[in-house]
C-alpha positions as CSV (number, residue, x, y, z in Angstrom):
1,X,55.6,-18.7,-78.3
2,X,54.5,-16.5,-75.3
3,X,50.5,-16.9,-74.6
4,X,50.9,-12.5,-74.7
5,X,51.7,-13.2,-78.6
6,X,48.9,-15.4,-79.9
7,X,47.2,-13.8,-82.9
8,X,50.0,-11.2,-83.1
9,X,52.2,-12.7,-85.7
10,X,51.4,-9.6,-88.1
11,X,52.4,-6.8,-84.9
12,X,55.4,-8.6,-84.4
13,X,56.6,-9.0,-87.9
14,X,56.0,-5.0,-88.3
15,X,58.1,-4.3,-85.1
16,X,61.0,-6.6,-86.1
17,X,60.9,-4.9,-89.3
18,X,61.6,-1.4,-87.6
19,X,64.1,-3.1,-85.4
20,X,66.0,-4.7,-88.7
21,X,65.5,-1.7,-90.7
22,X,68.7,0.4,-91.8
23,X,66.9,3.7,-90.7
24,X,65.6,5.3,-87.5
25,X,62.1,4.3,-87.0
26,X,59.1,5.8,-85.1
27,X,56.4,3.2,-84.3
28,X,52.8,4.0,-82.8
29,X,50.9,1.4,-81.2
30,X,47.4,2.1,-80.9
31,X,44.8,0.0,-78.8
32,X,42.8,0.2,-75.7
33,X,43.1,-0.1,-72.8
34,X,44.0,-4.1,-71.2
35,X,45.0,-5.3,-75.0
36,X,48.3,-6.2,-74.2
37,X,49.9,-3.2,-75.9
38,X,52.7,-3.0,-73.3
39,X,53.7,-6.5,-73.1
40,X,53.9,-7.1,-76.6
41,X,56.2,-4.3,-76.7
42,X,58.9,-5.6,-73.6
43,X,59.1,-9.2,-74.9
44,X,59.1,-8.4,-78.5
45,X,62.3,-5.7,-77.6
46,X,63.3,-7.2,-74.8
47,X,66.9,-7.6,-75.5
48,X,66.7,-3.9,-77.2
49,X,65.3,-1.7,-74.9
50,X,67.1,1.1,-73.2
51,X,64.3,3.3,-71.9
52,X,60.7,2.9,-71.2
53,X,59.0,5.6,-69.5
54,X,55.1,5.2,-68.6
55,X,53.0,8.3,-68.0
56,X,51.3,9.0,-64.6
57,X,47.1,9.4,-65.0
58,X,46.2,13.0,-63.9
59,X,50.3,13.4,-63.1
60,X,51.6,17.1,-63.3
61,X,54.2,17.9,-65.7
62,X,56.7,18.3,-62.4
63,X,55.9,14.8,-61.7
64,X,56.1,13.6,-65.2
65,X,59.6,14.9,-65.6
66,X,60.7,13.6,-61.8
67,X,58.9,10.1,-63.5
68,X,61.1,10.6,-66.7
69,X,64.6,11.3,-64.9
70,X,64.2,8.3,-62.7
71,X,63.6,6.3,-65.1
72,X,66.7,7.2,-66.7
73,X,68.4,6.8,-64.2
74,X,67.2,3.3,-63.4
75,X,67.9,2.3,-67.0
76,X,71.8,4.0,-67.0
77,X,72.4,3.9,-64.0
78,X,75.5,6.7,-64.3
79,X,77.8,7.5,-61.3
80,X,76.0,10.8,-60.7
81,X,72.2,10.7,-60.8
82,X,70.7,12.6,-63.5
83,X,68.8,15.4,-61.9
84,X,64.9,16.6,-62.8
85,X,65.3,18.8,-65.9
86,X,62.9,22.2,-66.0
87,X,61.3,21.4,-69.0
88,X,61.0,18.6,-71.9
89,X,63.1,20.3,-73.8
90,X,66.1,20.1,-71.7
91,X,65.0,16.4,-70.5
92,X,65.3,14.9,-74.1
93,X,68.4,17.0,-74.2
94,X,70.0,14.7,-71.4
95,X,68.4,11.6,-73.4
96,X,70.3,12.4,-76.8
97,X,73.9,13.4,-74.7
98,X,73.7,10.2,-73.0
99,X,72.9,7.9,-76.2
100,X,75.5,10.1,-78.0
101,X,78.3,8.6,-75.7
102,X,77.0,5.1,-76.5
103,X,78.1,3.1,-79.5
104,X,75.2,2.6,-81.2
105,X,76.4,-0.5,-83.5
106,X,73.2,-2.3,-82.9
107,X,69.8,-0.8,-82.7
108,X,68.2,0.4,-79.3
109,X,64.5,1.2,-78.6
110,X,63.1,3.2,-76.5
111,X,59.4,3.4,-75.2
112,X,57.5,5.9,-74.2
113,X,54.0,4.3,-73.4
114,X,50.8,6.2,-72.3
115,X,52.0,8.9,-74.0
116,X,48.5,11.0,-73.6
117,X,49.3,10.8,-69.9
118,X,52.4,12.7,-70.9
119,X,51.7,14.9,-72.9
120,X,49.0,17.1,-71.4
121,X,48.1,20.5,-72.5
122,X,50.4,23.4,-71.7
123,X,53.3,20.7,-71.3
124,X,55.4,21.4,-74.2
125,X,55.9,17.5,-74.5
126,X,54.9,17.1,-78.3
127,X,56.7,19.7,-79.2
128,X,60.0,18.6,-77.8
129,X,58.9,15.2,-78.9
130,X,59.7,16.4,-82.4
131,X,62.7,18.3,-81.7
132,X,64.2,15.4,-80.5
133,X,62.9,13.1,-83.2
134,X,63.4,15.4,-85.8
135,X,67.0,16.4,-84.9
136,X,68.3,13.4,-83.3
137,X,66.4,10.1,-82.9
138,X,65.4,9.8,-87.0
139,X,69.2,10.4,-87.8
140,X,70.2,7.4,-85.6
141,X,70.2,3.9,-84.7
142,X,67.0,3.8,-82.7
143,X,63.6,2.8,-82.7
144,X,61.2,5.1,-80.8
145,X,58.1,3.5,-80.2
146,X,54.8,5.7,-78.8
147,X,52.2,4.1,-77.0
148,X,48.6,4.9,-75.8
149,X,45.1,3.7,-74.9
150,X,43.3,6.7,-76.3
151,X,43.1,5.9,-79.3
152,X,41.5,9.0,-80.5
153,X,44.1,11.2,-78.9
154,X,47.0,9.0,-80.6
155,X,45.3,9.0,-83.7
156,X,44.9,12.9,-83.8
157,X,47.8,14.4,-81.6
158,X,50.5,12.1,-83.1
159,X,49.6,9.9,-86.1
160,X,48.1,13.0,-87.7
161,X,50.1,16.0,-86.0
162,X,51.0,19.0,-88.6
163,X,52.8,20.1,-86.4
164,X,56.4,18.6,-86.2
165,X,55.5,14.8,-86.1
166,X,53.5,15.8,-89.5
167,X,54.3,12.3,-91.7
168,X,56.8,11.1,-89.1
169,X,55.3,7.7,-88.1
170,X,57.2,5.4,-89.9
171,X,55.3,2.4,-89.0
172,X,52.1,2.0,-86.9
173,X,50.1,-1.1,-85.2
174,X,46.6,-0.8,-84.1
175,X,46.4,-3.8,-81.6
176,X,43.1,-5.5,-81.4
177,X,41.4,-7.7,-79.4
178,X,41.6,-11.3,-80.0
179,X,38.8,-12.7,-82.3
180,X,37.0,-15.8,-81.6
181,X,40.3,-18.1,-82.9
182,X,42.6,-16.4,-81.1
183,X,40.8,-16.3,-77.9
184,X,40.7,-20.1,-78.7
185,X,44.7,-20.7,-79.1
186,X,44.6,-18.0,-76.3
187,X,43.0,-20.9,-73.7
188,X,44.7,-23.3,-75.2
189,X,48.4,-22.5,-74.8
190,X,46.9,-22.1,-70.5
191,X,45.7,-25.5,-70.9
192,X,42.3,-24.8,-70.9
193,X,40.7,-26.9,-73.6
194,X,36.8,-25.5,-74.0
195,X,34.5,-26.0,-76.8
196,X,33.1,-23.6,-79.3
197,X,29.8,-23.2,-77.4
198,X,31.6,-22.5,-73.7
199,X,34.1,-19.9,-75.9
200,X,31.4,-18.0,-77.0
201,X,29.4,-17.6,-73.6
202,X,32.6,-16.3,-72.1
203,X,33.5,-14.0,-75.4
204,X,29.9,-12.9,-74.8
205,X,30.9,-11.2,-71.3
206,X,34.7,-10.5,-72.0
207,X,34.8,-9.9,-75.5
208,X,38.6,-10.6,-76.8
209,X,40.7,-8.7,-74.3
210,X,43.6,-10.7,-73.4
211,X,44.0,-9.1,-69.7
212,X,40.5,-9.8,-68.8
213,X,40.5,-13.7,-70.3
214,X,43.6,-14.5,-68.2
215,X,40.4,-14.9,-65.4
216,X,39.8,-17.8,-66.9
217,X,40.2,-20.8,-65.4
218,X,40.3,-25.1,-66.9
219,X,38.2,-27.0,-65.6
220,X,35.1,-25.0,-65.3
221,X,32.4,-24.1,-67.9
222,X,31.9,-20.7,-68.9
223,X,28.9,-20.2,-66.8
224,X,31.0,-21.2,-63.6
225,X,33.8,-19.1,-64.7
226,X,31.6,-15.6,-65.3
227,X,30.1,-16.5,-61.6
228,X,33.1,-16.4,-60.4
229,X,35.0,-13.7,-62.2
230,X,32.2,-11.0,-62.2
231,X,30.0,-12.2,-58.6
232,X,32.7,-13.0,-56.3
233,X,34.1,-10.3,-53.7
234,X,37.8,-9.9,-55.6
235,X,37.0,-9.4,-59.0
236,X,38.5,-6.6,-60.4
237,X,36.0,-6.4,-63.2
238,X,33.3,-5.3,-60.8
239,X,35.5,-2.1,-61.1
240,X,36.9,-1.9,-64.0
241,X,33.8,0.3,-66.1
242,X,34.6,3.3,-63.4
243,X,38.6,3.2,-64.4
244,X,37.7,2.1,-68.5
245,X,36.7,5.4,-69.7
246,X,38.6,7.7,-67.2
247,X,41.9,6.2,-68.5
248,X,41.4,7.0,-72.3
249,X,39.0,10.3,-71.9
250,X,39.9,13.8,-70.4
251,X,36.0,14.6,-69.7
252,X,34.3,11.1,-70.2
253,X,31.0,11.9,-68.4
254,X,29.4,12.4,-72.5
255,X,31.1,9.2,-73.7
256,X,29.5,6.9,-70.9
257,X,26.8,8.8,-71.3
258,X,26.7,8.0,-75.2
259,X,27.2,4.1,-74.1
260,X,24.7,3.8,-72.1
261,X,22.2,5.2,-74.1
262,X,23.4,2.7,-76.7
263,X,23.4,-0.3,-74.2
264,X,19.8,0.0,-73.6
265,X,19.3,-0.1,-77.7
266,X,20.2,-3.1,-79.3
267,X,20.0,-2.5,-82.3
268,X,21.9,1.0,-81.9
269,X,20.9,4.8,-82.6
270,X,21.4,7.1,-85.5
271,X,22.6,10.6,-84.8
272,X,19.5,12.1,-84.3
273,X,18.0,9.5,-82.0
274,X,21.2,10.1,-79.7
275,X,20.9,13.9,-80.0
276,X,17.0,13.2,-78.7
277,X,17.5,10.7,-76.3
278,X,20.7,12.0,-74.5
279,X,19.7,15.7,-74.9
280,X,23.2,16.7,-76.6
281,X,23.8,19.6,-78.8
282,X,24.2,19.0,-82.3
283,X,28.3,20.4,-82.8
284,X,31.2,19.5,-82.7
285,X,31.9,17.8,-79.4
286,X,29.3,15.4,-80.1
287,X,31.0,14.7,-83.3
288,X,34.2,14.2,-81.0
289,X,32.9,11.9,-78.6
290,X,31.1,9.5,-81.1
291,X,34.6,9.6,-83.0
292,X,36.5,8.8,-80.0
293,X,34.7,5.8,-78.9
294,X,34.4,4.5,-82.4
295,X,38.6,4.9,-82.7
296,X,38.8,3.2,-79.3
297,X,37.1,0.1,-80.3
298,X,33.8,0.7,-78.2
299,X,30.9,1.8,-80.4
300,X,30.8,1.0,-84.2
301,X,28.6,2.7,-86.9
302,X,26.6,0.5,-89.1
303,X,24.8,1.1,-92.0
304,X,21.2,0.5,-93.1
305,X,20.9,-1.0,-96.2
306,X,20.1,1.2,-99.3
307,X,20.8,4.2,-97.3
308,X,23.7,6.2,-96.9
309,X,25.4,8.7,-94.5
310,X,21.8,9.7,-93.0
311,X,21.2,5.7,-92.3
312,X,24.1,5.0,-90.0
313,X,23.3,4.1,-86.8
314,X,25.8,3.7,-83.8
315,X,26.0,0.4,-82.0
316,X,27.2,-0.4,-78.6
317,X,30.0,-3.3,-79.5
318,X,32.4,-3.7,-76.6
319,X,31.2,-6.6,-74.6
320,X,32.3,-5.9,-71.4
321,X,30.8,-2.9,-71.4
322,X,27.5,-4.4,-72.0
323,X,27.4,-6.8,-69.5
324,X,28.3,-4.8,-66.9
325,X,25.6,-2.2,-67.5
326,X,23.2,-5.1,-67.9
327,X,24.3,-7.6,-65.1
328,X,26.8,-6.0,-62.6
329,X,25.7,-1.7,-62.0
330,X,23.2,-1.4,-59.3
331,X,23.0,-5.0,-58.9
332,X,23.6,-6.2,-55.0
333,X,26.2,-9.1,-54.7
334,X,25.1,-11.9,-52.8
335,X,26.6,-15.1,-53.2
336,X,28.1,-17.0,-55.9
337,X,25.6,-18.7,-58.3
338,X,24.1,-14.8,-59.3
339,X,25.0,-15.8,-62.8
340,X,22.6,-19.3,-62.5
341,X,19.5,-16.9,-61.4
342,X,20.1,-14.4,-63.8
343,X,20.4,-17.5,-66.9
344,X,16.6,-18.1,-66.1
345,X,15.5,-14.1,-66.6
346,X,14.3,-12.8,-70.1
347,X,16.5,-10.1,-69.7
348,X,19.6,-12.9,-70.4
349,X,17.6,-14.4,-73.3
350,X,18.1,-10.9,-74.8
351,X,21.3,-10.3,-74.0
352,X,22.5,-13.6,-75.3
353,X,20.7,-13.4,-78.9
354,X,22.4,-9.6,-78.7
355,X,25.6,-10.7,-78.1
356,X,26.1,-13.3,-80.1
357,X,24.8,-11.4,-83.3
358,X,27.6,-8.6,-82.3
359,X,30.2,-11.3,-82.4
360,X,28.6,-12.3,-85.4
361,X,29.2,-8.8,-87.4
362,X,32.8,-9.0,-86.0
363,X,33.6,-12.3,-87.4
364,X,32.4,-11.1,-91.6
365,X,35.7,-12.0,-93.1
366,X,35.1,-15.7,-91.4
367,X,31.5,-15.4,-92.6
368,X,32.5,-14.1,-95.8
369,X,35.2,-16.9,-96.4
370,X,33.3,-19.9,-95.3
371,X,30.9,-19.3,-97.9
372,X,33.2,-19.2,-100.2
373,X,32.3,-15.5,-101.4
374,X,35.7,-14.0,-99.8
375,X,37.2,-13.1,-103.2
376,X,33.5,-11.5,-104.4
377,X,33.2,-7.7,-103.5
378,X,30.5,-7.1,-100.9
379,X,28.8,-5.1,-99.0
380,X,27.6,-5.7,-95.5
381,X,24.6,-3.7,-93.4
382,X,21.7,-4.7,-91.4
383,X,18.2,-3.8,-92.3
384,X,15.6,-1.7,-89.9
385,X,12.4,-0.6,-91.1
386,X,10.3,0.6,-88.4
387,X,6.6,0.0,-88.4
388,X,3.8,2.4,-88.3
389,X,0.2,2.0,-88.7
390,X,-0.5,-0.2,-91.9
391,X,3.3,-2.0,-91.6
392,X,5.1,-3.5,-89.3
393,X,8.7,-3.2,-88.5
394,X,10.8,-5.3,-90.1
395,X,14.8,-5.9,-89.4
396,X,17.1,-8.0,-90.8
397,X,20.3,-8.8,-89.2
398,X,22.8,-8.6,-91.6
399,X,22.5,-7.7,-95.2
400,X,25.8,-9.0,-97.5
401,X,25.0,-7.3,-100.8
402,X,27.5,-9.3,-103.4
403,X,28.9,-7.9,-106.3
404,X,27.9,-11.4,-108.4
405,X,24.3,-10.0,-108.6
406,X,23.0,-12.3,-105.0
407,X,22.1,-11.0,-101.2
408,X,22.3,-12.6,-98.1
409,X,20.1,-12.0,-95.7
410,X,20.9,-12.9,-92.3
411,X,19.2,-14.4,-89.4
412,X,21.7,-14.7,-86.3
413,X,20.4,-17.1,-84.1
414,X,22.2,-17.9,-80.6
415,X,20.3,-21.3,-79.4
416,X,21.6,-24.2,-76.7
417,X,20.2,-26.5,-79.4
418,X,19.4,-27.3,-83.5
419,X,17.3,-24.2,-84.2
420,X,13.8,-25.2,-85.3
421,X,11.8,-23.5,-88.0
422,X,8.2,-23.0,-86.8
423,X,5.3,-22.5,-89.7
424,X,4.8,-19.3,-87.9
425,X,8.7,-18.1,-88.0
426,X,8.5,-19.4,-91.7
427,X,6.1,-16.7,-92.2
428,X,7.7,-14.0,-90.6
429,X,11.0,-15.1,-93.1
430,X,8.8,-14.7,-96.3
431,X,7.6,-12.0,-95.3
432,X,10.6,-10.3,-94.3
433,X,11.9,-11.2,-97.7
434,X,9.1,-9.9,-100.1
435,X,9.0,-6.5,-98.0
436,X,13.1,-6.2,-98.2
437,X,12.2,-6.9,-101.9
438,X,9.3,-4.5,-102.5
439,X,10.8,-1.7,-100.3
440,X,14.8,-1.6,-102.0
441,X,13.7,-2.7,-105.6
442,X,16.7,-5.2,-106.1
443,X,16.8,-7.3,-108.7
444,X,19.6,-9.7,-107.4
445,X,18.8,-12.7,-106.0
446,X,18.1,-13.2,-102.5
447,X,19.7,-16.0,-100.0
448,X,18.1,-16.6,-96.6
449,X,20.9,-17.7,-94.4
450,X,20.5,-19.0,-90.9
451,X,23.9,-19.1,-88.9
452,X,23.3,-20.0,-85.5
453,X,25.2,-21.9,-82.5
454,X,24.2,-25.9,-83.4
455,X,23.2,-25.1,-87.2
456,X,19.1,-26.2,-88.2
457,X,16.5,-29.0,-87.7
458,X,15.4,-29.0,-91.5
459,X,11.9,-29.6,-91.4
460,X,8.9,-28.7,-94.0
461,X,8.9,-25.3,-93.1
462,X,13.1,-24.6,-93.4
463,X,12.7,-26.8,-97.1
464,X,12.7,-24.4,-100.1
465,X,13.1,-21.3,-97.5
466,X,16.2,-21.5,-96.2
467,X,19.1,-21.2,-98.7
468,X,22.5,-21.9,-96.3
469,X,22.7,-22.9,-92.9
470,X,26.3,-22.1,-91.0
471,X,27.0,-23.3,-87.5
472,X,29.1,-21.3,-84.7
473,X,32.4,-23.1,-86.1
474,X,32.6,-21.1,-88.7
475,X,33.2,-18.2,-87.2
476,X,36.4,-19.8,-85.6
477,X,37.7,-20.5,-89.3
478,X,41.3,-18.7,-89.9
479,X,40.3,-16.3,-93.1
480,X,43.7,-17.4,-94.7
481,X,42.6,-20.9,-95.4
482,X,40.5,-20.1,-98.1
């Protein structure tokens, strides 16, 4: 199988479905930008599909539907050239006449990918879009498939519509970066054989986007493989934050605004802390924004433990986005080895233990299932008490409330060695414990869990404290195998 398809069993499985199916079928694939959306698309159909238009960024609806008839044209290649319709309406027009005069025995797709690129405001797009579906295209032997990086936008204008797409999507795929397993079988089908600890450093900075892992090359750790993909002169991910949020957002100034606020907070922001910090009205377009990143995969909302809608607070996720705002913006480039002087700074010691608990609250089902509590209802948060003048702060990780009357309580630990227990860190665990205690009033048991990169040095002060230790391999566990 293609490297483009590890990890996407499930996505192809739902588009050969549509393809096998006795009916017409409209499929929207969701995802963001550099996920592989389009590839998966042309070598899953690649024997089926007809048409595939892409829209044009910031492309006028003249050059859309100049882009739309040579594209037909390409793909039919008819004695006389289609010529540029006036509007949509007439341009699907010339789509269904011509797949009218095919025999359509077997079924066709055809692709219509960036579609929020297409259909801008005023361009009637949509609305012809459901003309043609409506009338033609869901009467026939076709699978129309809709494709776009904003999620929001997709999720909204189409997948949502009440308008004539209203309960039209027949099938739809929300493609995701690849988790720590895949981004393993990923490497390996390139031949690059790395081990848990070198995947995770170079996760850390990439995250699971398939487009920006293809930078990586055998034969060199992760630290020499970040030097070189982010420090040299050609690396296209030196540039890649200023075209990221462009490409999915119409006005996109509030949403980087919104993740850098968040990438100086580690621990993330409620509402009202952004609404202070960043200066933003309290309305709708706030509401918007924080809804669009979190739809596009970049900022997630967590919740505080024992609190409800009032204690979520929005964390910065994406990890390129992170260590960009952290190690590349404003920073001069010099000469290879940057990422060697910046491992000795405090500022990566941070970063790293940040990191590596993100990728830890992205991996719960493998959590979940290698402690054998993935067919217990649960609940996961983190816990943050901040301190004032007779208590100090206290957070906790992650929080797994389980519905067999026990809690976890997390510590995420991201270490180059055994993590050691000190007498003084021993303290600061009791005491974390009897406040989380005091303060929510549970009655269930509690479980201090350490997982960290090389698991524990048990010593007098982890005995009768800690309750589980996990080790970075299990966040590479498939969550079927249980």
């Amino acid at each position: 199988m293609e490297d483009i398809f590890i990890g996407r069993e499930e996505e192809i499985s739902i588009l050969n479905k549509a393809l096998f199916s006795k009916e017409g079928e409209l499929v929207a694939v969701v995802g963001r930008r550099r996920v592989g959306k389009t590839l998966l698309i042309r070598r899953t159909y690649q024997f089926q599909l007809k048409f595939e238009m892409t829209g044009i960024q910031n492309g006028s609806l003249q050059e859309q539907l100049q882009h739309f008839t040579n594209r037909l044209n390409f793909h039919v290649k008819p004695t006389i050239p289609f010529q540029v319709p006036p509007n949509w309406l007439m341009a699907f027009n010339m789509l269904m006449l011509h797949f009218d005069s095919q025999p359509l025995d077997q079924k066709i797709v055809l692709f219509f990918d960036e579609l929020p690129w297409i259909a801008t405001k005023r361009s009637g797009f949509l609305k012809a879009f459901g003309v043609f579906w409506n009338s033609w295209a869901s009467m026939k032997n076709v699978v129309v498939v809709i494709c776009g990086s904003a999620a929001s936008w997709m999720i909204q204008k189409v997948v949502r519509d009440r308008g004539g797409l209203h309960n039209r999507i027949t099938r739809r795929i929300q493609l995701r970066p690849f988790n720590l397993r895949e981004t393993k079988a990923y490497f390996q089908s390139r031949a690059i054989n790395l081990n848990h600890y070198q995947i995770i450093q170079i996760y850390m900075a990439l995250g699971g986007i398939p487009h920006y892992l293809k930078e990586v090359e055998g034969g060199q750790t992760a630290a020499q493989n970040i030097d070189r993909i982010f420090f040299s002169n050609n690396s296209f991910l030196r540039e890649e934050f200023d075209l990221l949020y462009p490409a999915l957002f119409d006005n996109p100034e509030q949403h980087t605004k919104i993740i850098r606020l968040l990438a100086e907070k580690w621990k993330g922001l409620t509402r009202k802390e952004l609404i202070d910090t960043g200066r933003f009205s309290n309305g709708g377009t706030l509401s918007k924004t924080i809804e669009e990143l979190i739809q596009s995969g970049f900022i997630k909302p967590f919740y505080t433990f024992g609190k409800k809608k009032k204690g979520i607070r929005y964390r910065l996720i994406d990890e390129y986005s992170i260590f960009y705002l952290k190690f590349i913006e404003n920073k001069r480039l010099e000469e290879r080895g940057m990422w060697k002087k910046f491992s000795q700074t405090q500022t990566y010691k941070i970063w790293t233990g940040f990191a590596f608990e993100n990728i830890c609250l992205k991996h719960i089902s493998q959590i979940k299932r290698a402690m054998g509590i993935g067919g217990i209802y649960s609940e996961t948060s983190t816990y943050l008490i901040k301190g004032n003048e007779t208590q100090k702060g206290v957070q906790i990780d992650l929080v797994i409330d389980r519905n067999d009357q026990a809690i976890n309580l997390f510590e995420l630990k991201f270490y180059n060695t055994e993590f050691t227990i000190s007498k003084d860190y021993a303290a600061t665990l009791r005491k974390k414990r009897t406040i989380f205690k005091n303060n929510t009033q549970t009655k269930k048991q509690l479980f201090w869990t350490i997982l960290t990169t090389f698991g524990l040095d048990h010593n007098e002060h982890s005995l009768g404290l800690v309750d589980q230790v996990m080790t970075m391999d299990k966040l590479f566990v498939p969550v079927t195998e249980f």
